[in-house]
C-alpha positions as CSV (number, residue, x, y, z in Angstrom):
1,X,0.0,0.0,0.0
2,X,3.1,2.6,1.3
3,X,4.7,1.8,-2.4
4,X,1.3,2.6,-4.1
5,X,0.6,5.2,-2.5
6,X,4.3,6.6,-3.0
7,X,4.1,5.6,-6.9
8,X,1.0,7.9,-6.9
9,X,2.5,10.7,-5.3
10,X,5.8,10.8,-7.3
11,X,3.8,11.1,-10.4
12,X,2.0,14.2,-9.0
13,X,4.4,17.1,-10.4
14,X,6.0,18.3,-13.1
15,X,4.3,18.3,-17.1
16,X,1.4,16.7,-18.1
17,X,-0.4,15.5,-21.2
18,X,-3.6,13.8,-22.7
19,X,-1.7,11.8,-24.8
20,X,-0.8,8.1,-23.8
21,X,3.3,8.2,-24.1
22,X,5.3,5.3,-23.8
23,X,9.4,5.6,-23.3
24,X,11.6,3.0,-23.1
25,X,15.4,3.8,-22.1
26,X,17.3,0.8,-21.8
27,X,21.0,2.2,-20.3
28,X,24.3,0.5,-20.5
29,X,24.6,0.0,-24.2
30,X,28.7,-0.1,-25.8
31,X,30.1,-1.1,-22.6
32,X,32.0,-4.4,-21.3
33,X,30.4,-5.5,-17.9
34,X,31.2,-9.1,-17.9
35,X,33.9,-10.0,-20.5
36,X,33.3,-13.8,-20.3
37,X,31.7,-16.7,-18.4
38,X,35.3,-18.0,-17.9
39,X,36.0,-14.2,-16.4
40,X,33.1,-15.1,-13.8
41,X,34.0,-17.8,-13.0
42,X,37.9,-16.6,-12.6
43,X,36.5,-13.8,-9.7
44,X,33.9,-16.5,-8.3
45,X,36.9,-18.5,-7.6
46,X,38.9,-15.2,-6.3
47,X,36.1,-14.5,-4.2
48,X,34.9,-11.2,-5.4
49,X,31.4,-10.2,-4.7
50,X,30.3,-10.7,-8.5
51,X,27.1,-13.2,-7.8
52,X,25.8,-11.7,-4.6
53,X,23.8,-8.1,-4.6
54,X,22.2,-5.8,-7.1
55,X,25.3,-6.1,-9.2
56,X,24.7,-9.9,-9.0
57,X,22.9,-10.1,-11.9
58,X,24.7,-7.8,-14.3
59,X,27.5,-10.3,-13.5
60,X,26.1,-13.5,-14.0
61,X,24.2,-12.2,-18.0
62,X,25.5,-8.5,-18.8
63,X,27.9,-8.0,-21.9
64,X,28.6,-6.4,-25.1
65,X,25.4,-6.9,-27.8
66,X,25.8,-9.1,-30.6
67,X,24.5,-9.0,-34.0
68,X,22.4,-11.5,-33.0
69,X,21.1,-9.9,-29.9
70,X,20.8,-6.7,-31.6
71,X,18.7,-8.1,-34.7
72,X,16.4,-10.3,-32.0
73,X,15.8,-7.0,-30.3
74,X,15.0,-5.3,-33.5
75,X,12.2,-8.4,-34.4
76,X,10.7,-7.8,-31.1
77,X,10.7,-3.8,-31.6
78,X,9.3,-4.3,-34.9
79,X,6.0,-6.4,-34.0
80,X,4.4,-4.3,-32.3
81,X,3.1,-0.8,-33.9
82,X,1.0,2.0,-31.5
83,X,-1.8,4.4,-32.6
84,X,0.2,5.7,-35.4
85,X,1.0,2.2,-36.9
86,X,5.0,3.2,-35.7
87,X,6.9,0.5,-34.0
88,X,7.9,0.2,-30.7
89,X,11.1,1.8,-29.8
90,X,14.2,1.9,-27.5
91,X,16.7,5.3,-26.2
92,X,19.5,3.3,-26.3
93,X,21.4,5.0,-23.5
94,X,25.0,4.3,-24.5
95,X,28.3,4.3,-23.3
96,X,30.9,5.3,-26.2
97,X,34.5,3.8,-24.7
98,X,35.9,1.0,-22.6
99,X,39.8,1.2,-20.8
100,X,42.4,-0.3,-23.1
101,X,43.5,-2.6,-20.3
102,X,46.9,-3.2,-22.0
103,X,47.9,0.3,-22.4
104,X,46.4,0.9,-18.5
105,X,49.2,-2.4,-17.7
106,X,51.8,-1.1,-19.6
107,X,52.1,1.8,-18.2
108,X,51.9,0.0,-14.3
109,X,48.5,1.7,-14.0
110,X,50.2,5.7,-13.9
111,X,48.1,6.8,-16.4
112,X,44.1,6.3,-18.2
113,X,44.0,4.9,-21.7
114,X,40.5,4.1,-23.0
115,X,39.8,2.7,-26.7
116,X,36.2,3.3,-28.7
117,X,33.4,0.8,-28.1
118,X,33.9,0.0,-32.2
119,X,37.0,-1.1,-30.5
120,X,36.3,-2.8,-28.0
121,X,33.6,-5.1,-30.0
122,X,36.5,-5.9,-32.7
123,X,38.3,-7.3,-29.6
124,X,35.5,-9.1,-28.9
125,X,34.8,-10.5,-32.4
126,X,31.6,-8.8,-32.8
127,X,32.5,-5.8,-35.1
128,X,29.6,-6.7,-36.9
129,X,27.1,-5.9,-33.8
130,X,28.0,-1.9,-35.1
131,X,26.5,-1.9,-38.3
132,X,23.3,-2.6,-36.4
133,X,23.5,0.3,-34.4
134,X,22.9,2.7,-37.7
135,X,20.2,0.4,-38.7
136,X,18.2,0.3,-35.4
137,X,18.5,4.7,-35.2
138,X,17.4,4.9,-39.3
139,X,14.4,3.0,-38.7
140,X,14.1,4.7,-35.6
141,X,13.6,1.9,-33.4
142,X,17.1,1.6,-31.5
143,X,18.2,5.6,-31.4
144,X,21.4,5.8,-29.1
145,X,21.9,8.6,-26.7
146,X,24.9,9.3,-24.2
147,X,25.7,7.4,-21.1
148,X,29.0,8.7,-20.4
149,X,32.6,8.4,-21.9
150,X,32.9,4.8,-20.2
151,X,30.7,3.2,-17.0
152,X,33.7,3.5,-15.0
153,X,34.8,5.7,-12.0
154,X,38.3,6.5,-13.5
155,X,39.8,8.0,-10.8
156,X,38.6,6.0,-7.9
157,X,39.5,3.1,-10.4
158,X,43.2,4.1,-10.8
159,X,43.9,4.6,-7.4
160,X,42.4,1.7,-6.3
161,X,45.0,-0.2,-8.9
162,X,47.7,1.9,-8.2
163,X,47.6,0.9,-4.0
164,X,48.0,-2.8,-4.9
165,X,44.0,-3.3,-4.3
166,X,44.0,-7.2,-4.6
167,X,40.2,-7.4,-5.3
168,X,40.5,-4.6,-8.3
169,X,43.6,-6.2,-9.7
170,X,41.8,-9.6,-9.8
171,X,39.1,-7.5,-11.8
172,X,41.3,-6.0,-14.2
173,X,43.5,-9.3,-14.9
174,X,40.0,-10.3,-16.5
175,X,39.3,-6.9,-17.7
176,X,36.1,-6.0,-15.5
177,X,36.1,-3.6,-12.9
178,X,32.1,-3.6,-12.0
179,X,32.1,-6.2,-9.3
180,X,30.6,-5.6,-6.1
181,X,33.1,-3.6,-3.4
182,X,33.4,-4.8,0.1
183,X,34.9,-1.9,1.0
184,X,32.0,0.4,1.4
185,X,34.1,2.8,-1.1
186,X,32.1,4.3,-4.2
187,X,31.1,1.7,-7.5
188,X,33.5,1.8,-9.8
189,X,30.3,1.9,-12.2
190,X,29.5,5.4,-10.6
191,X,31.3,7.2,-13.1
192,X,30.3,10.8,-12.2
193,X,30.2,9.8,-8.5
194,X,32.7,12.2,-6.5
195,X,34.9,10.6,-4.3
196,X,37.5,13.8,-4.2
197,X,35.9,17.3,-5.3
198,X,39.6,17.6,-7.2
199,X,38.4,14.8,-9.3
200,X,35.5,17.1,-11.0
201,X,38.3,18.3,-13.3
202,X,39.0,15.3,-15.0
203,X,35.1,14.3,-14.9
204,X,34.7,17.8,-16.9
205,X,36.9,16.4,-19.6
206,X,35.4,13.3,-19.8
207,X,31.7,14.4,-20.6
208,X,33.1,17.0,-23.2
209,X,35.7,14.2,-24.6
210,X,32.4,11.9,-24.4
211,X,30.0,13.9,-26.2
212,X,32.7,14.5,-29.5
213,X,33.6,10.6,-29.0
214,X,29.6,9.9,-29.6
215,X,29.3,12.3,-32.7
216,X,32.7,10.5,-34.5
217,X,31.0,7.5,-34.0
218,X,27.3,7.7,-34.2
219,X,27.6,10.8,-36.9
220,X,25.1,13.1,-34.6
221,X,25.0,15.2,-31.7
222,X,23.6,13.2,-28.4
223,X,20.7,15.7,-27.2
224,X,19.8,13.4,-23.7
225,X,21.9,12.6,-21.1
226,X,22.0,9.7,-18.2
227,X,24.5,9.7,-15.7
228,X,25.6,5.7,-15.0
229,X,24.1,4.8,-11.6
230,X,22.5,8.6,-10.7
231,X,25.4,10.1,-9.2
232,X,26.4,13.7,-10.9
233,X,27.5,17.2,-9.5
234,X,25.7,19.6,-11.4
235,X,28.8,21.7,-12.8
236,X,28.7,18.5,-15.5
237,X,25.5,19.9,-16.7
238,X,27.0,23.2,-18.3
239,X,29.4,21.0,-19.9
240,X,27.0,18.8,-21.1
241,X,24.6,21.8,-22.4
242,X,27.7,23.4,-24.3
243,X,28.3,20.0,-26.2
244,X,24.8,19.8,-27.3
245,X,22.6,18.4,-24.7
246,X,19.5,19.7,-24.2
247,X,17.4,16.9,-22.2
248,X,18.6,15.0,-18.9
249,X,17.3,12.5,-17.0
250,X,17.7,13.0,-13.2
251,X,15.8,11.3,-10.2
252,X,13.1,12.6,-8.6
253,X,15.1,13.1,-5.7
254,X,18.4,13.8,-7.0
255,X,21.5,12.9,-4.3
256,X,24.6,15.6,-6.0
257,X,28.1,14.2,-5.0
258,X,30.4,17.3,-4.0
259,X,32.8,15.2,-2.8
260,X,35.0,14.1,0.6
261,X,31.5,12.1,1.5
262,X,29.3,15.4,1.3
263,X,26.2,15.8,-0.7
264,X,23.5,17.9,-1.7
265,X,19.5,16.6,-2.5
266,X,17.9,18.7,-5.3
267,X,14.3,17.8,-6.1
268,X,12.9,17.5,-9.8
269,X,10.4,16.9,-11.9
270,X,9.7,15.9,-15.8
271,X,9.6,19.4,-17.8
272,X,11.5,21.4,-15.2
273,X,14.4,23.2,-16.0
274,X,17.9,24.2,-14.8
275,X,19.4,26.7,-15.6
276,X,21.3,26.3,-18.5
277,X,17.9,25.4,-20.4
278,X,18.3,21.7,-20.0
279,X,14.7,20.1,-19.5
280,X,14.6,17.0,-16.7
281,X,13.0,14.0,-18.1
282,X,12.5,11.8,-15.1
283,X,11.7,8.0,-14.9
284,X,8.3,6.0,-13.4
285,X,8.3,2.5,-14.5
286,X,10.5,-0.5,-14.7
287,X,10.6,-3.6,-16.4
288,X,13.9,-5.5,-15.0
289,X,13.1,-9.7,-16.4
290,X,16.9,-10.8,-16.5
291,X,16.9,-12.7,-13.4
292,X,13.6,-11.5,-11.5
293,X,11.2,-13.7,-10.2
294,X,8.6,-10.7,-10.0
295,X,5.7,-10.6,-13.0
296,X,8.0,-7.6,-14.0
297,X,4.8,-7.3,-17.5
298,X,1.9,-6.8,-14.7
299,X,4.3,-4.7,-12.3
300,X,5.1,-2.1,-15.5
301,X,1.1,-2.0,-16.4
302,X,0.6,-1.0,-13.0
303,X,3.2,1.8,-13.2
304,X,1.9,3.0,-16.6
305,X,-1.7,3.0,-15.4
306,X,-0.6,5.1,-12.5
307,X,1.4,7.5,-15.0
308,X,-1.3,8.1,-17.2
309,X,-3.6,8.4,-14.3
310,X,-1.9,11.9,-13.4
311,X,-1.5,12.6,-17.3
312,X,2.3,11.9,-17.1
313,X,4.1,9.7,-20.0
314,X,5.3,6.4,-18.6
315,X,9.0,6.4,-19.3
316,X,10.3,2.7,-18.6
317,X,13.8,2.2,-17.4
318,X,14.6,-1.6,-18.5
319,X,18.6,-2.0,-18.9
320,X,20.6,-3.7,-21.5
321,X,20.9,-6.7,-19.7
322,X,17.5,-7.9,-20.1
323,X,18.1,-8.3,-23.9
324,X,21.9,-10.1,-23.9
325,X,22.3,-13.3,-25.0
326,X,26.2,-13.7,-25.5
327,X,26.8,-15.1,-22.3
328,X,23.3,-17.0,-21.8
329,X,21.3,-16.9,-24.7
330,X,17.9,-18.0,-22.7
331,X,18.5,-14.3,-20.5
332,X,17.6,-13.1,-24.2
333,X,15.3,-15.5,-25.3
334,X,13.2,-14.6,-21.8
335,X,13.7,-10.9,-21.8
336,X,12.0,-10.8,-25.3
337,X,9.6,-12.8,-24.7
338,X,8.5,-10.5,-21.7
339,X,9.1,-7.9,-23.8
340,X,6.7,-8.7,-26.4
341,X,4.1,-9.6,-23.9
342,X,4.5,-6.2,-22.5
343,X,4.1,-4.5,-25.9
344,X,1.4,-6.2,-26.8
345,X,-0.6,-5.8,-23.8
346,X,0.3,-1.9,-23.8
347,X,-1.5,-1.4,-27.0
348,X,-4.5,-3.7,-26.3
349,X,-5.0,-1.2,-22.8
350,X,-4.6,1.4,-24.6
351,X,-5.0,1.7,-27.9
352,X,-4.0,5.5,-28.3
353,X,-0.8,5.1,-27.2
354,X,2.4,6.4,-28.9
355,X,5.8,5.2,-28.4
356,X,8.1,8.2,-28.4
357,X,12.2,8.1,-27.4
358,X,13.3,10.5,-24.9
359,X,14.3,13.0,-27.4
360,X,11.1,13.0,-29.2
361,X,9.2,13.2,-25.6
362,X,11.7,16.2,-24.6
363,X,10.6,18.0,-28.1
364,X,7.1,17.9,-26.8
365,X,7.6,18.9,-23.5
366,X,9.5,21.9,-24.9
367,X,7.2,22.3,-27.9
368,X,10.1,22.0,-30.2
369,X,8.6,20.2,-32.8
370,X,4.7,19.5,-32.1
371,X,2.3,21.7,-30.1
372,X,-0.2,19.0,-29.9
373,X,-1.6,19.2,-25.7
């Protein structure tokens, strides 16, 4: 009752619409995570906390998208068409760089290389995932937007390596570095999480060095912006905005990392704006299948009904890892078939609905391109 009521009472402020608007953003797109089973089962062995937790699952089924997985997804996208006969589609919120662990080694871990995803999926033998990724954004059902440089805490990372931290040298030996920390220290996923205020600096560069990364590669400008796991100070948002974004998502309750432990809470709300013109698109739904024993297709009804209830869009955060297959192909064959199900029965509830990426949802909220209520 506590989480209905809660549910009911997030999606209270902030923009509203008639219209029945339904976002998926699916985050964690171009990076590593797991870079084998035989890698698991390396820091299993090692003991790291890689099966145990949130992060448990992202572990055990979380890795680099293959052709295959890509052009399954695609399928699945494709099947289902809203009130304007347009498919389904996916944000694709996407990292554009992983380390180069063999530079990072060479170099006795003094100094950060990083190589482009394109890179990183030759390495993997799945160069041919990145022709995909042009396919998916011209039939706009698979439209990347900007994660972050890498999902990676750099400069926590480094020093971590660099004071002969046995678990994080395990890790890198098998090129991960998103295990589970006993430590209590900040996730090395957190890349915009501020363990020293001095490492804003370097965070400053990486956004900016991001954003021209994701135009090289993709051959646009990202407009929308998730930080990996929440964390940001807000001084990355006027470097964001001068690179070209104009939309960010943000948590309802944003916690800002200033660094040395302290923090700051900052409240928003979809369509509100900072001040460097940037409009907040925040999320209400899940739909989470890889390794949940919840009905994760009734759950996200429910948290669409309640969005459209108070005349909000329902924007669905459902991560990569529900769709992966490399590493166990029935984690894909499950997640789509959830998928579908949810799909279909969003358009037999309601038949009027549109599915819109976060972009396209910004440009309404701002009335950049439609002026439709």
């Amino acid at each position: 009752m506590l989480s209905k009521l809660i549910k009911n009472f997030s999606n209270l402020p902030g923009w509203r619409s008639n219209r029945k608007i339904v976002v998926i953003e699916s985050d964690d797109w171009g990076s590593i995570r797991m870079s084998s089973n035989e890698a698991y089962q390396n820091l299993v062995k090692a003991g790291l906390s890689v099966d145990k937790g949130h992060g448990g699952r992202y572990n055990r089924y979380d890795t680099l998208a293959s052709k295959e997985d890509l052009t399954a997804l695609f399928e699945t996208l494709s099947s289902v068409k809203d009130s304007n006969n347009k498919s389904a589609k996916m944000t694709a919120v996407s990292l554009v760089a992983n380390p180069d662990f063999d530079k990072i080694k060479a170099g006795n871990f003094q100094q950060y290389h990083y190589e482009p995803f394109t890179k990183t999926l030759e390495r993997y033998n799945k160069a041919d995932a990145f022709p995909l990724w042009k396919e998916g954004r011209e039939a706009n059902v698979f439209v990347p937007e900007f994660h972050g440089r890498e999902h990676l805490n750099i400069q926590a990372w480094l020093r971590a390596l660099k004071s002969g931290d046995s678990e994080a040298l395990v890790a890198f030996d098998n090129n991960i570095w998103g295990y589970n920390r006993k430590d209590g220290k900040i996730g090395f996923q957190a890349a915009f999480d501020l363990e020293l205020a001095s490492d804003l600096a370097m965070q400053k560069e990486v956004v900016k060095d991001g954003l021209a990364l994701f135009e090289k590669l993709h051959g646009v400008k990202a407009q929308f912006f998730v930080p990996p796991n929440g964390p940001l100070n807000n001084e990355l948002e006027k470097v964001a905005a001068d690179s070209g974004i104009i939309y960010m998502s943000s948590p309802k309750v944003q916690v800002e990392p200033l660094g040395e432990g302290k923090t700051k809470k900052n409240f928003r709300h979809i369509g509100k704006k900072n001040s460097h013109g940037q409009t907040y698109i925040t999320r209400n739904a899940f739909f989470e299948p890889s390794g949940s024993s919840k009905d994760e297709v009734n759950n996200c009804l429910y948290e669409i009904e309640t969005a459209f209830k108070w005349k909000k869009p329902a924007v669905i955060s459902s991560h990569r890892i529900n769709f992966i297959g490399s590493l166990d192909v029935t984690n894909r064959d499950k997640g789509l078939e959830q998928l579908h199900k949810l799909l279909t029965a969003i358009v037999k509830k309601w038949p009027d609905v549109e599915f819109m990426t976060s972009s396209e949802l910004g440009d309404i909220i701002t009335k950049r391109n439609d002026h439709r209520s």
